[in-house]
N, C-alpha and C positions, 0 to 999 in steps of 0.2 A: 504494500500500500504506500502512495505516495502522499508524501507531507505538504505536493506543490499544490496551488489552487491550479484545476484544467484548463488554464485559457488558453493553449496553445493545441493543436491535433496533431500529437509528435506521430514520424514513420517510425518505426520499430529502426531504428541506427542507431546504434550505440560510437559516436567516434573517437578513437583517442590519443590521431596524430596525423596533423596535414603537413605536407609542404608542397609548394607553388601551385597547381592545379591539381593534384593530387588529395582523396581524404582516405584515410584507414579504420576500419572500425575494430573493435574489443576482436574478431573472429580473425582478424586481419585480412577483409574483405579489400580490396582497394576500389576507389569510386574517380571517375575521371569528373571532378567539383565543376559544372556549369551553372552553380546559384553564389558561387562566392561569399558566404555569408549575406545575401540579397543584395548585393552592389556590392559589398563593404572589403572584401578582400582583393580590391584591384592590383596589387602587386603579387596576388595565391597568399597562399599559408605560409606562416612563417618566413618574410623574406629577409634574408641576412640584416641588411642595413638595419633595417625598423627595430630589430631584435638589437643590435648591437647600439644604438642610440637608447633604445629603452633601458638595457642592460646598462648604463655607461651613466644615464638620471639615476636607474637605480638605488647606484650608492654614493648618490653627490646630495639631492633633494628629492622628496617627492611633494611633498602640499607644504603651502606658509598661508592660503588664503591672499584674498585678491587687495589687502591692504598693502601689501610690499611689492615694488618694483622685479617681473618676471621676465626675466630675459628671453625667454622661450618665447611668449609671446609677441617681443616686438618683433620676431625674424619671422616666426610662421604669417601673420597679420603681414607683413610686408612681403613676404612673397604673395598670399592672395590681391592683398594691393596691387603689386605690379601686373600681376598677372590677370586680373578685370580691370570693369570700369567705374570701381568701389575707391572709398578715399581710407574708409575706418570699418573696424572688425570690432565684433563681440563674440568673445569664446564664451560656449555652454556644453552639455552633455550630450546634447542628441537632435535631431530631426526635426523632434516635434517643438522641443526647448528653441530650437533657432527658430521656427515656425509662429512658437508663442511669442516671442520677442519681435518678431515682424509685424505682428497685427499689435502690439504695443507699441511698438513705434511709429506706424505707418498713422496708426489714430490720435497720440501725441503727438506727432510734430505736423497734422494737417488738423489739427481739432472737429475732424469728421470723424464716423462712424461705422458708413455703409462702404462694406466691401464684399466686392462682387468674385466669385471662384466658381470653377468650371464644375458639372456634373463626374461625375465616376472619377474625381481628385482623390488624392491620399497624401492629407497635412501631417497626420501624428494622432494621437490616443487622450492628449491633455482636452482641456474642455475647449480652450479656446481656436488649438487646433482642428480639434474633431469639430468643431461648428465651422471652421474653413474647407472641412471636407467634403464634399458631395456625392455622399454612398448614404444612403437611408438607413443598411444594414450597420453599420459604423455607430449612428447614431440612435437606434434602438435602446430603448430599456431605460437611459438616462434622463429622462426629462427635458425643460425647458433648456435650450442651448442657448450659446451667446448668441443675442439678438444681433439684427442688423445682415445679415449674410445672403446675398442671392447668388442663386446657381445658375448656369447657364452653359448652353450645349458648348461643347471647345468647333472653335472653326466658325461660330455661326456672328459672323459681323451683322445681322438685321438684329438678334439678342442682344450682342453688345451694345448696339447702340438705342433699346429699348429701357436699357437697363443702367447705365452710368446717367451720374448728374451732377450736378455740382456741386451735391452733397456726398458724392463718394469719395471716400480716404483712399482706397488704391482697388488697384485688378491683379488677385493671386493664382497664378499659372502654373504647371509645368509645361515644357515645352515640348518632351513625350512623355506622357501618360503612364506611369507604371504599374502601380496597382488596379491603372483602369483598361490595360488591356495593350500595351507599347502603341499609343496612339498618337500620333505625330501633328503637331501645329503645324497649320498650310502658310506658307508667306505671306497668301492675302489677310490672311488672321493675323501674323504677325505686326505687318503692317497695320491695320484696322487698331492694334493692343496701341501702339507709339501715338498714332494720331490721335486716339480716343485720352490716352493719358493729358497729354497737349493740350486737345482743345477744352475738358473738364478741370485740370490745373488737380487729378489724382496721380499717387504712384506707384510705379509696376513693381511687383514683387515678382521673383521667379523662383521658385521650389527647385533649388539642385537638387538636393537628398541625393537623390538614385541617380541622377544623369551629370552631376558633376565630375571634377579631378579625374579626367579624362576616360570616361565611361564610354562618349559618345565621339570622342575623337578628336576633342577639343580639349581648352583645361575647363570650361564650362560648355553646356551645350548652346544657351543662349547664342555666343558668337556667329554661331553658322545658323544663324536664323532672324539676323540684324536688328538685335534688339539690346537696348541701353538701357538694362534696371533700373530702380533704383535704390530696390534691396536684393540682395540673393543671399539666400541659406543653405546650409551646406551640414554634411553629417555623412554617416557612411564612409566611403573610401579617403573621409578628411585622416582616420586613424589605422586605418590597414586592420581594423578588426578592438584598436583601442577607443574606448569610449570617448568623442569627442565632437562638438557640434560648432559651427561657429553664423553669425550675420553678418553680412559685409552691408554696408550703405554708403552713399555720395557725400560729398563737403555737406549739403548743403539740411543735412539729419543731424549733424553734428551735436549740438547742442539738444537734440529733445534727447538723448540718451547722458543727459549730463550729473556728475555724482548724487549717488542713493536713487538715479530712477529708475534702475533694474540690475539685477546682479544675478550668483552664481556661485556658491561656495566652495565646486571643484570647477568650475569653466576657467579652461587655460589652466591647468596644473600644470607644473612642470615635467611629468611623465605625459599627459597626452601633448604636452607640446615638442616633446622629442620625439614621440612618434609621427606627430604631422610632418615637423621640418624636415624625417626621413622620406618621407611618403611625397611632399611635393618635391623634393630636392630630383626624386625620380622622375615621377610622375610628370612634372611639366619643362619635358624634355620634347622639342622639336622631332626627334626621330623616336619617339614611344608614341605619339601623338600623333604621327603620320601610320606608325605600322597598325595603332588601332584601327583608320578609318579603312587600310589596304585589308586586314582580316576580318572588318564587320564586312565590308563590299562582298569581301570573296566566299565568307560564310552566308550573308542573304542572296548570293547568286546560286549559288551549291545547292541549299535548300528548294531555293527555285526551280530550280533542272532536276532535283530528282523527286521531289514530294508536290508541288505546284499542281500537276493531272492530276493526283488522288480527291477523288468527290468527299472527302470528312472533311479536306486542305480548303480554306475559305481564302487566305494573302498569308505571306511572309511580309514581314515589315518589319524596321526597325531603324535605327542612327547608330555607325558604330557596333559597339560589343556589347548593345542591347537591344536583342535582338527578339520578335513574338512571331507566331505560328499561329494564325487566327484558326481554330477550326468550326465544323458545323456539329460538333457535337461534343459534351464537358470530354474534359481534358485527362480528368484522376486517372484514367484507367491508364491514360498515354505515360502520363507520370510514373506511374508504378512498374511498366514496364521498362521501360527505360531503365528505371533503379536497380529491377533486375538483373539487367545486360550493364551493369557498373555504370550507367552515365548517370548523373546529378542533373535534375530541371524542375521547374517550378512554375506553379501555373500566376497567369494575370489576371482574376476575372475567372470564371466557368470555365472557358472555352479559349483559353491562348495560352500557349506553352511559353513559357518566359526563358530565354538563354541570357545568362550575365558568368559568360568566363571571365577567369583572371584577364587583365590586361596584356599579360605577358604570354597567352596562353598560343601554343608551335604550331604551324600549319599542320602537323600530323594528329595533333591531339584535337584540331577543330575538324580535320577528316574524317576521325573517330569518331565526333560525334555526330556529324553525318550520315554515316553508315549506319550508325544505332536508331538512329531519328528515323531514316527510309523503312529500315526493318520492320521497327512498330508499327509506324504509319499505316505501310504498305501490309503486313500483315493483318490489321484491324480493320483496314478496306474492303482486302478480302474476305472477311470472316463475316464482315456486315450485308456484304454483297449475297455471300453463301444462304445467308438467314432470312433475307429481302421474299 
């Protein structure tokens, strides 16, 4: 009997040693890892560096609290600076912690209210973020949510412009979709999101989570989709699997986040700030950055040519090394097979098979999982076919 409360539907894995794209469980089963801890292990398991910085805080500091001058944070916060269109960072714990800090400040420093976020979103579990979220199942069971919040289909510029006013504090996006199915924002939406911020005098949030620190093949995916925040949150692959969330915003935010108006009694530790500075020291590297978009290209083309005919196969889509499998029928069972035959995946939604390998993950080991993906696929076709 377990001590845990059940909120999680664990698969019967017991694991108890990854490294880089690889996981091994208690049997010494080995699994080729395409959920990476859900975005979070973009350099795989265990990558030396990260290990060797953490080890190295270890035994110098680990917590003082955010009264004392952290040197960790002014390098990790200045590499995200350089590397957006952010001027200032807040480090916190998680996803949903950078998420809640965004719609605090987005409402503090526009003394508005109303903020608008897409249908089938995924902000985080906190209340303020689960009222940013737009899944119904999400917010089930809990009661009255933070007021103020309208949903609206992603893509659709006649809703947006139905719905912004001059009383809205900002518009919070992601720019592909992850828990809602790898749903990709169209240009003209992108466009429509700039102008509408503009001409309302609201501002844009963009949910990295999942699609940041080079996920999508960018250091953020916003860039390849010509959009100028003017917050982004970040969490997941900010810590290669250490707990660590951070806010980036413009000059021009500066002062609504000014002392005692939000904090964080481990954000920016000195242990997850050794882990970041490892991680983007990597990560946003000119040539990791091109080989992600050269192996998401050649993995959503792969997928293409050999599962695309199969009648369950609805689209392959994706940006980069996040990659979905829309199909015409739930997914579990594609899941479970898959786990089977050693490959690791995760669904988006009922019906889309979510791929998030490491960053670093070899043309032979994305072949791999090819092979295994056709197998099911094309096995389940048939078997459906058989039964028809």
């Amino acid at each position: 009997m377990s001590a845990l409360f059940p909120t999680y539907a664990r698969w019967d894995i017991k694991p108890t040693k990854g490294l880089g794209t690889k996981l091994i469980d208690e049997n010494g089963k080995e699994y080729l890892d395409f959920i990476a801890g859900i975005a979070v292990c973009n350099l795989g398991h265990c990558h030396p560096k990260v290990i060797a910085a953490v080890q190295k805080q270890l035994e110098q500091l680990w917590h003082v609290s955010n009264l004392f001058q952290i040197e960790g944070q002014e390098k990790v916060a200045q590499l995200l600076v350089d590397h957006s269109v952010g001027d200032y960072v807040f480090f916190c714990n998680s996803g949903a912690e950078a998420n809640e800090a965004a719609i605090k400040l987005a409402r503090k420093a526009t003394g508005k209210h109303h903020i608008v976020s897409m249908k089938n979103s995924f902000h985080g579990r906190t209340l303020g973020s689960m009222a940013a979220t737009g899944q119904d199942k999400i917010h089930q069971g809990y009661g009255p949510l933070l007021t103020e919040f309208t949903y609206i289909d992603m893509n659709s510029e006649d809703a947006l412009k139905q719905v912004v006013t001059s009383e809205t504090a900002a518009i919070m996006v992601e720019v592909v979709q992850g828990e809602g199915g790898i749903k990709l924002m169209s240009e003209e939406f992108a466009k429509a999101l700039t102008a509408t911020c503009e001409e309302f005098g609201c501002l844009l949030i963009i949910d990295e989570v999942q699609t940041g620190i080079g996920r999508t093949g960018s250091a953020f995916a916003y860039e390849q989709f010509g959009l100028s925040p003017d917050i982004v949150t970040l969490a997941k692959g900010l810590g290669n699997g250490f707990p660590v969330g951070a806010l980036i915003g413009k000059e021009a935010l500066k002062d609504s986040f000014s002392p005692g108006s939000h904090g964080s009694t481990f954000g920016g530790n000195p242990l997850a700030m050794a882990a970041a500075e490892a991680v983007l020291t990597e990560v946003f590297s000119a040539d990791l950055l091109k080989s992600v978009q050269v192996k998401g290209d050649w993995l959503k083309e792969e997928l293409k040519k050999n599962v695309d005919s199969l009648s369950i196969v609805e689209e392959v889509r994706g940006k980069g090394l996040m990659v979905g499998i829309a199909c015409e029928i739930e997914v579990a069972p594609i899941i479970e097979a898959c786990r089977e035959k050693g490959l690791l995946v995760l669904p988006a939604g009922p019906k889309v098979i979510r791929l998030l390998p490491p960053l670093l993950v070899s043309e032979q080991e994305l072949k791999q999982a090819v092979q295994v993906i056709t197998e099911v696929l094309t096995k389940l076709t048939q078997n459906l076919s058989v039964n028809q």
